[in-house]
N, C-alpha and C positions, 0 to 999 in steps of 0.2 A: 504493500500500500504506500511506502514512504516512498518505494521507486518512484511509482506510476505517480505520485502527487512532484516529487523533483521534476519530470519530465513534464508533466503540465506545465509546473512552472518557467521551463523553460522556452516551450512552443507559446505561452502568453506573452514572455518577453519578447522573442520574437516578433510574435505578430504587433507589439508596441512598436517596435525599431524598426519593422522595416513594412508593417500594414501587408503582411500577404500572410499564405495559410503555409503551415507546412504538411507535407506529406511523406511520409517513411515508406508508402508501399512504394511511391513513384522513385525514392531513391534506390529501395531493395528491388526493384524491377529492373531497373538500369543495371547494377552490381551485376545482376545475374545472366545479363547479356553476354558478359565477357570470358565465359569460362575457361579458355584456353589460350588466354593472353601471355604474351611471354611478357615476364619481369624483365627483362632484357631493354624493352621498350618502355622504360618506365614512365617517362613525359608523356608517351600516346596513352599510356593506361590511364591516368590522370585526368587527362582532357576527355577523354573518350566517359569517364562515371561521372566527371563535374562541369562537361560546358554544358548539359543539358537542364541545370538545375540552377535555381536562383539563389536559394538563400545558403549561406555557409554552415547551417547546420543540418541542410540537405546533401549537402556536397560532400561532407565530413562522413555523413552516415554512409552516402554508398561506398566511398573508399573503405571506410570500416567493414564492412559488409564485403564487400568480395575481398578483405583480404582474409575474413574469416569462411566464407566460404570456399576458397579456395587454398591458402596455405594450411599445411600439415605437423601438427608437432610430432617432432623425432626424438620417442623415448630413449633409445639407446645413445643418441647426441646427449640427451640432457643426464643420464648414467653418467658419460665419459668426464662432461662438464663438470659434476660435479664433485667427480673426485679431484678432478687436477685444483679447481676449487681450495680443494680443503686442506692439500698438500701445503699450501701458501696461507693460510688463516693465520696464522703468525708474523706475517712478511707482508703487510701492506704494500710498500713498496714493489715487490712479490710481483703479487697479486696483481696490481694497475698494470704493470707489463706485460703480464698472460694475458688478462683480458683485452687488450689494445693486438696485441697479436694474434688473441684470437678470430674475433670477431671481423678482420678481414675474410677470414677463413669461414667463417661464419655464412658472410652472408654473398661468396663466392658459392658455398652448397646450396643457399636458398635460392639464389637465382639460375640454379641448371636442376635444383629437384622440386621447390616449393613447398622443400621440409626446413624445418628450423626450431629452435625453441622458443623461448619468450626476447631474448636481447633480435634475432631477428625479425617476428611480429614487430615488437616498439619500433625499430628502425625503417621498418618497412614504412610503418602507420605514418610517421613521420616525414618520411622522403615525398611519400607522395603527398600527405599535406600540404607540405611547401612546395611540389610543384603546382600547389593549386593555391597557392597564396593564403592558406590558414596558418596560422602561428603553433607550433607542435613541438614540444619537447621530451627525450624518454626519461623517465624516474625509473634508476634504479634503487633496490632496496628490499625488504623481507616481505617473504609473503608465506602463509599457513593455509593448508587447505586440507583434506581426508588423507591422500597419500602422501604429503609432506608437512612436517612437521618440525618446528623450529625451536621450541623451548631449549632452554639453556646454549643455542648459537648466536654469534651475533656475526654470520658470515654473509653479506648479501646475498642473495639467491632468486633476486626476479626481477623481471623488467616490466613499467609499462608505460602510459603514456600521458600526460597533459595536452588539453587542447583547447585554443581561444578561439569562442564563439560568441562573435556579438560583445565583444570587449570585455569577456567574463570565460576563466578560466573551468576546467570538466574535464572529470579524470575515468579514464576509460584502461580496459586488460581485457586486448585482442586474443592473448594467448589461451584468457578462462572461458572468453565467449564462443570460442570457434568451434570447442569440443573437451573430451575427456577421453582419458588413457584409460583403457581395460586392465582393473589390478591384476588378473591374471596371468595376463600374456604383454601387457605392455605394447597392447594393441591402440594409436588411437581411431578412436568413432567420432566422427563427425558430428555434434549438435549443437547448435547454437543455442547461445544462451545470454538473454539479453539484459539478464541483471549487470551487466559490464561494462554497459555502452553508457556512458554520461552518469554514473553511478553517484546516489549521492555520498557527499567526501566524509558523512559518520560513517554509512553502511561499507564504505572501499574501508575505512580503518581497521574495521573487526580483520578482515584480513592482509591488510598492504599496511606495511609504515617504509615511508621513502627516506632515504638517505641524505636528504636535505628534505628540512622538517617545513619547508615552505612551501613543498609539492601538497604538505596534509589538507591545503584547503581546508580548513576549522577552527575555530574561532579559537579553543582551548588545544594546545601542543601536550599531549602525554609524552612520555619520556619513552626511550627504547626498549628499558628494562620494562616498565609496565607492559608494553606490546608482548615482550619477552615471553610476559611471567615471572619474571625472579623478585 
C-alpha cells in the first residue's frame, strides 16, 4: 500500500510539472518491442524506448523495463565475485583495485551474453539514462535478502541505482526486479517484480543501506551497524 501511495505520489507530481498523464503500459509496451537489441548499440537502444515518450519518468520506466526484461543475472559470476570479495575485506585499498579491474571485465561479459550481476544492471540502468539525458547515479552498498545474508559483514555486496525525475531524486534495484535465483540449482527465473522500480526510500532501507549515506533519501540517517544488527 505504501508503494502504490509513493507512486501516486509521484505520477500527481508529475502531472503538476508538466500537465500531461502518464502511462506505464505505453512505456512497458515500447521496452518490449526491442527484444533482441544488441547492447553493442547502446545510443540506438536509448533512443529507440525514449524518443517515443514525453515525460522523463516515462522514458526512465521503459529503459528500466527492458533492461529487466531482458538482462540475466549470472549466479555462478556472483559465487566467483564474491569470494574474490572477501579475500580483500581487510585491504580497502585491496579491494577498490579488484573492483575497478573488475568491472571492465564485467561489463565486456554483459555486453556479448546479457548476463551480469547487480554492479552490471546499475551500470547498465545508468549508461543508458544518460544517453537519454536523465541524471542517474549507481549506489553501491549492502543489501539483505532470503538467500543473502549480511549480519555481522560490513563488506559491500550490491549495487543499484538513483535516478532524477522531475528535479527529485528515486531509488530503484534493476537487479531485485528483473527476477530470482532458484535456491536449488542457482537457476535464474525471470519475474519481475515491481516493488523496485521508484521504491519508497523507508521501504528500499529494510533492505539496501548505501555506502554514502546521502543515497538513503530519508529524512532520519541510521547508522551501518543498526542496518547491521550488531
Amino acid at each position: 500500500m505504501r508503494y502504490l501511495l509513493f507512486l501516486f505520489m509521484l505520477i500527481v507530481g508529475d502531472l503538476a510539472g508538466q500537465g500531461i498523464t502518464i502511462s506505464f503500459d505505453h512505456a512497458d509496451s515500447i521496452a518490449r518491442l526491442y527484444p533482441d537489441h544488441s547492447l553493442v548499440q547502446m545510443k540506438a537502444l536509448a533512443d529507440k524506448l525514449t524518443s517515443p515518450l514525453t515525460t522523463e519518468t516515462e522514458k526512465f520506466r521503459a529503459i528500466y523495463m527492458w533492461v529487466c526484461l531482458n538482462i540475466e543475472t549470472n549466479y555462478d559470476l556472483y559465487v566467483k565475485v564474491k569470494s574474490k570479495r572477501s579475500r580483500h575485506r581487510e585491504d580497502p585499498r585491496a579491494l577498490s583495485y579488484w573492483n575497478k579491474k573488475h568491472r571492465s571485465l564485467l561489463m565486456r561479459t554483459l555486453l556479448s551474453t546479457n548476463q551480469t550481476i547487480c554492479t552490471g544492471y546499475s551500470y547498465l540502468i545508468r549508461e543508458l539514462a544518460l544517453m537519454a539525458d536523465i541524471p542517474c547515479e549507481v549506489v553501491d552498498g549492502y543489501s539483505r535478502n532470503t538467500r543473502i545474508g549480511i549480519r555481522g559483514t560490513a563488506i559491500p555486496n550490491h549495487s543499484w541505482n538513483a535516478v532524477q525525475l522531475n528535479d527529485q531524486w528515486y531509488l530503484c534495484d534493476a537487479t531485485w526486479s528483473s527476477g530470482i535465483i532458484e535456491s536449488s540449482t542457482g537457476k535464474f527465473i525471470p519475474r519481475y517484480n515491481d516493488a523496485w522500480f521508484l521504491a519508497d526510500p523507508q521501504v528500499f532501507l529494510r533492505d539496501h543501506f548505501p555506502s554514502d549515506t546521502i543515497w538513503l533519501l530519508t529524512k532520519q540517517h541510521p547508522t551501518l551497524d543498526q542496518f547491521l544488527g550488531r
